[in-house]
Structures are given as C-alpha cells and as structure tokens.
VMD Tcl script that builds the backbone (N, CA, C; Angstrom):
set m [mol new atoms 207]
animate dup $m
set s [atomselect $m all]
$s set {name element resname resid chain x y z} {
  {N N UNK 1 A 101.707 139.146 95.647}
  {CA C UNK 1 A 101.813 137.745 95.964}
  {C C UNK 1 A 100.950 136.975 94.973}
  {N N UNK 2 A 101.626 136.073 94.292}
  {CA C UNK 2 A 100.362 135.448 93.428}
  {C C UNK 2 A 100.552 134.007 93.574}
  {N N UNK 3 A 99.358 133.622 93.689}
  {CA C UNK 3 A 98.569 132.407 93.741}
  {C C UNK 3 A 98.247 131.600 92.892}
  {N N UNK 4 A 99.362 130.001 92.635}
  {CA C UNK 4 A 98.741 129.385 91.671}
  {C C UNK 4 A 97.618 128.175 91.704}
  {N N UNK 5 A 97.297 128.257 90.519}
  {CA C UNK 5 A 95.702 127.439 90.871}
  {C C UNK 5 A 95.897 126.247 90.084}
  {N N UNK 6 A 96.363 125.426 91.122}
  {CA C UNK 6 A 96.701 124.003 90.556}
  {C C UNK 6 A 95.353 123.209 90.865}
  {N N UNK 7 A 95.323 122.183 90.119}
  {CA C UNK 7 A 94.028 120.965 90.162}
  {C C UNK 7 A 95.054 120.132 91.214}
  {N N UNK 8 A 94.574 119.410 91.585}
  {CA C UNK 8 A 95.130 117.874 92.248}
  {C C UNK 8 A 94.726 117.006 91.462}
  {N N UNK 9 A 95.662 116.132 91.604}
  {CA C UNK 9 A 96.043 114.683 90.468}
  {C C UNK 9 A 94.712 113.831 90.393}
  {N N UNK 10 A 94.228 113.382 89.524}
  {CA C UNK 10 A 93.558 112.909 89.567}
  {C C UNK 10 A 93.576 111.254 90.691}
  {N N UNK 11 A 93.183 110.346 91.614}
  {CA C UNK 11 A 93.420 109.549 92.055}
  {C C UNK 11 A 92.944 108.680 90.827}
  {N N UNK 12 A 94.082 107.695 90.745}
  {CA C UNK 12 A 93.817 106.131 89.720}
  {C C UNK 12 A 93.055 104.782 90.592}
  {N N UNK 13 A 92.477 104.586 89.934}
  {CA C UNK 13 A 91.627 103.280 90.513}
  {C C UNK 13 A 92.571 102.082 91.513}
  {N N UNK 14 A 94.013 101.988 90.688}
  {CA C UNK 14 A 94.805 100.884 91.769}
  {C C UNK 14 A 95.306 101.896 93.058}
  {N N UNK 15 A 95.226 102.878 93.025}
  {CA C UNK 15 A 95.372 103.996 94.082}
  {C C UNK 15 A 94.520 103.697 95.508}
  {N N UNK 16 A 93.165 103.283 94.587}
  {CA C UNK 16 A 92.193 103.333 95.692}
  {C C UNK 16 A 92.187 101.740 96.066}
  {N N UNK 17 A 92.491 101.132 95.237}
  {CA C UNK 17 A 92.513 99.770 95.870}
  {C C UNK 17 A 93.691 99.536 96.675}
  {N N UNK 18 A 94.268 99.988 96.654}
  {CA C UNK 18 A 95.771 100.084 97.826}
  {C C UNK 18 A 95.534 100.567 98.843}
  {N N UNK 19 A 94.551 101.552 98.751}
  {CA C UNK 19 A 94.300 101.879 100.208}
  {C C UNK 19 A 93.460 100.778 100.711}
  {N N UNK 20 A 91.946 100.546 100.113}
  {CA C UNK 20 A 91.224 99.679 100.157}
  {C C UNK 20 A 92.076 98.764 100.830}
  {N N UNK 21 A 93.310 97.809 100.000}
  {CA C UNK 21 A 93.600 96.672 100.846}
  {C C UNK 21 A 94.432 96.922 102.022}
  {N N UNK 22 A 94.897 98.356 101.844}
  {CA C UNK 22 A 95.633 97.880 103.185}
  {C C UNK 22 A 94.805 98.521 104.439}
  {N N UNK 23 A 93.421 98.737 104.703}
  {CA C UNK 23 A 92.739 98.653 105.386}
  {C C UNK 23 A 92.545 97.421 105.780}
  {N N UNK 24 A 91.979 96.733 104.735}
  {CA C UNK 24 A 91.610 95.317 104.989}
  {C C UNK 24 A 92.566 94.462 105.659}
  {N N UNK 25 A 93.998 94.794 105.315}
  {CA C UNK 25 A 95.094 93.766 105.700}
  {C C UNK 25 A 95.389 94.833 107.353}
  {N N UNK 26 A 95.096 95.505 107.406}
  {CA C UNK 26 A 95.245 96.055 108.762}
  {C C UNK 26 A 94.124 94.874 109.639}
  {N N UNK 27 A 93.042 95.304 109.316}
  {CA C UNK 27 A 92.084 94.855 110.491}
  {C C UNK 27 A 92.049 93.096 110.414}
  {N N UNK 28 A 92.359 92.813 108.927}
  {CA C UNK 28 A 92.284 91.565 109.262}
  {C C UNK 28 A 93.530 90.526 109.998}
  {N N UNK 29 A 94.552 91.501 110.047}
  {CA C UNK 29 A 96.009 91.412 111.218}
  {C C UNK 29 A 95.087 91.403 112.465}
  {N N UNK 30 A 94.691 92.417 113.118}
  {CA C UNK 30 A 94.080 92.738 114.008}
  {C C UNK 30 A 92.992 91.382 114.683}
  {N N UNK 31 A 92.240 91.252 113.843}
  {CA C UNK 31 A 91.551 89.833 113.891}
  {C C UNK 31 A 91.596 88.501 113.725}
  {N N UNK 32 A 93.169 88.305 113.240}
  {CA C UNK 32 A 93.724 87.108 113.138}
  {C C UNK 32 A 94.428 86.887 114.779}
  {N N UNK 33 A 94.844 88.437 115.157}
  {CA C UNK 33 A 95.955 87.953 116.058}
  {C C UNK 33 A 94.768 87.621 117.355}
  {N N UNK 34 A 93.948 88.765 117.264}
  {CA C UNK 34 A 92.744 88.423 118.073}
  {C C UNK 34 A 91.996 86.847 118.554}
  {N N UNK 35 A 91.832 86.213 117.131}
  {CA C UNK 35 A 91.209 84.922 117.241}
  {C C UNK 35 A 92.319 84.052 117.463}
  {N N UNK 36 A 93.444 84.248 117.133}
  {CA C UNK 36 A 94.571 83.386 117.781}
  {C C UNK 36 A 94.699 83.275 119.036}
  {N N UNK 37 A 94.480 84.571 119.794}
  {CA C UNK 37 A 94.765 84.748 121.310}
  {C C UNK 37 A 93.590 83.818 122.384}
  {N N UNK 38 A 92.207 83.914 121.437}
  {CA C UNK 38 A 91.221 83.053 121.997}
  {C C UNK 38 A 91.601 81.473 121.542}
  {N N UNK 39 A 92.591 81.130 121.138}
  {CA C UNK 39 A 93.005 79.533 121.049}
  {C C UNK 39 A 92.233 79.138 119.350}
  {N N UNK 40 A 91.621 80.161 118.704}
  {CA C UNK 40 A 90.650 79.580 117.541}
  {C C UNK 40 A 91.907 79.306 116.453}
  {N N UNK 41 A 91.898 78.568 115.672}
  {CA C UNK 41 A 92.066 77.962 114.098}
  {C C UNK 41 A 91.509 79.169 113.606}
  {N N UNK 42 A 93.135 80.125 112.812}
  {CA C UNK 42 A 93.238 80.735 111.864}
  {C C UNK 42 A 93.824 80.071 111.106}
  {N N UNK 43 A 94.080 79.014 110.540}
  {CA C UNK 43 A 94.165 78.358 109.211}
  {C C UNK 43 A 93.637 79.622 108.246}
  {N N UNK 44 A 92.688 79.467 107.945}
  {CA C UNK 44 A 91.978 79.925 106.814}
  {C C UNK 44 A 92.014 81.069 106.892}
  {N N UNK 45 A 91.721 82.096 107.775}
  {CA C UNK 45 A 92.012 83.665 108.068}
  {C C UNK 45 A 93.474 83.982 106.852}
  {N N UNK 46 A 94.515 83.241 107.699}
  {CA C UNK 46 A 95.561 83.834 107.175}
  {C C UNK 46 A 96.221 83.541 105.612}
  {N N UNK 47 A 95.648 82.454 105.473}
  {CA C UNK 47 A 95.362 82.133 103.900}
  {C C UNK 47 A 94.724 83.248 102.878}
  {N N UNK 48 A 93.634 83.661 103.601}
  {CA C UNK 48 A 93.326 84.870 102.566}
  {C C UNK 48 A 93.382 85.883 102.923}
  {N N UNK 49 A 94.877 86.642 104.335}
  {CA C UNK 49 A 94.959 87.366 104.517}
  {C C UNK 49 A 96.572 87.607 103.578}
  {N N UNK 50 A 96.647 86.303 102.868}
  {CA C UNK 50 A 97.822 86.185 102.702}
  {C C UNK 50 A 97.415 86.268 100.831}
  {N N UNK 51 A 96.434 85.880 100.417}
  {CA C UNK 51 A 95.782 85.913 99.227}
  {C C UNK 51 A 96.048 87.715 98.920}
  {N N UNK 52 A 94.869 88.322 100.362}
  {CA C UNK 52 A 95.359 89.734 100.299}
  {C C UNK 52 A 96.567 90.654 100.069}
  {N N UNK 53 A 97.014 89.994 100.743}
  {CA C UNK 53 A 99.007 90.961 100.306}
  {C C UNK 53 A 99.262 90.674 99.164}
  {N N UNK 54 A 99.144 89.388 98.427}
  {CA C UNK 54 A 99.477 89.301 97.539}
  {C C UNK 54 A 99.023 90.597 96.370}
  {N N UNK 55 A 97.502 90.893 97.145}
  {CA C UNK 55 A 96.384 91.519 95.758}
  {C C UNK 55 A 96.742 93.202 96.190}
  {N N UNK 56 A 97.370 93.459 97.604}
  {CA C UNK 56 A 97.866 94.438 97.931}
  {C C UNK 56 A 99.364 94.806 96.561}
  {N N UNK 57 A 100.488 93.820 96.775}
  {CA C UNK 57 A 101.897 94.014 96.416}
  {C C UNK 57 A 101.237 94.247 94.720}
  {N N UNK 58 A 100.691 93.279 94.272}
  {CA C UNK 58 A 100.566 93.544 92.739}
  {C C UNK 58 A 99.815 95.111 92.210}
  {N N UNK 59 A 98.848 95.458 93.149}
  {CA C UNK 59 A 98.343 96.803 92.804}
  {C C UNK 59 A 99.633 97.657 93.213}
  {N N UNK 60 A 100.763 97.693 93.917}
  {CA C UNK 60 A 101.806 98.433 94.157}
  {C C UNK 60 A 102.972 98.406 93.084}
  {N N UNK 61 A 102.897 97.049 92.424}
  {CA C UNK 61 A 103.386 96.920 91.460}
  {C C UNK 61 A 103.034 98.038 90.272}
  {N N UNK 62 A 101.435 97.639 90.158}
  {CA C UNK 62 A 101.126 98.193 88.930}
  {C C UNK 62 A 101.147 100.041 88.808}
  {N N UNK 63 A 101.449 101.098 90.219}
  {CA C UNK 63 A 101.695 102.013 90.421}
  {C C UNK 63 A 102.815 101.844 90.599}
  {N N UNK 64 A 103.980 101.721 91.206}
  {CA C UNK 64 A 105.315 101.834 91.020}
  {C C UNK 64 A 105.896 102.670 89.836}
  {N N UNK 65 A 105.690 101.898 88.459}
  {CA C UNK 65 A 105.929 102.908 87.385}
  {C C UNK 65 A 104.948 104.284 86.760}
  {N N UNK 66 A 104.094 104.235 87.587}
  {CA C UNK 66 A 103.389 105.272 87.212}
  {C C UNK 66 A 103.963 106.650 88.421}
  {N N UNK 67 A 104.239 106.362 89.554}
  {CA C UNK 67 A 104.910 106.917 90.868}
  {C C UNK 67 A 106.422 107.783 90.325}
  {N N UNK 68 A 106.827 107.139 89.298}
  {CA C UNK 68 A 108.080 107.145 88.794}
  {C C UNK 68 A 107.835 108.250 88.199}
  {N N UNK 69 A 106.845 108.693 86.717}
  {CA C UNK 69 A 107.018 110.066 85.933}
  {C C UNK 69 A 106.679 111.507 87.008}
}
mol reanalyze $m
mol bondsrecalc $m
mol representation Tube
mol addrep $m
C-alpha cells in the first residue's frame, strides 16, 4: 500500500480575508437583525454591513480565477 506525501496548498491572503469577512458579515446580520428587533436605528449598521459584502464579493472576485487552474 503506498502512501503519498502531499503538502497542502498553500492558503492566499484573499483566502483568509473571505473567511475573515464572512464572519464579520455573519455576526454583523446577527446584530443588525438583533438591534432592529429592539426598535434601534440601523441606518448605519447596514451601510457598512453593506460596505462589507461589497469587500467580501471583490475578494471572491479576485479568487475566482485563481479557483479555476
């Protein structure tokens, strides 16, 4: 039986920021819908939860063609 001895891929920096944001865009869902439910003004929450997706989709962008080879 033989055993090959592969490395694992190295992780790329927009790799980790994708996870990074979509932590962030998790909890800050979580805490928008939260402070909504207490009657508070998320104006601004969702403005830069919305800043976020944006900074989410473009790091998905910039892996997309790398996902590809």
């Amino acid at each position: 039986m033989s055993t090959t001895n592969t490395k694992p891929r190295p992780v790329s920096p927009d790799e980790i920021l994708v996870a990074t944001l979509q932590r962030r865009l998790n909890d800050g869902w979580f805490r928008i819908e939260e402070a909504d439910r207490r009657g508070e003004d998320v104006a601004a929450w969702e403005s830069f939860w919305i800043d976020l997706l944006h900074q989410y989709e473009a790091a998905w962008d910039r892996l997309l063609p790398e996902a590809a080879r």
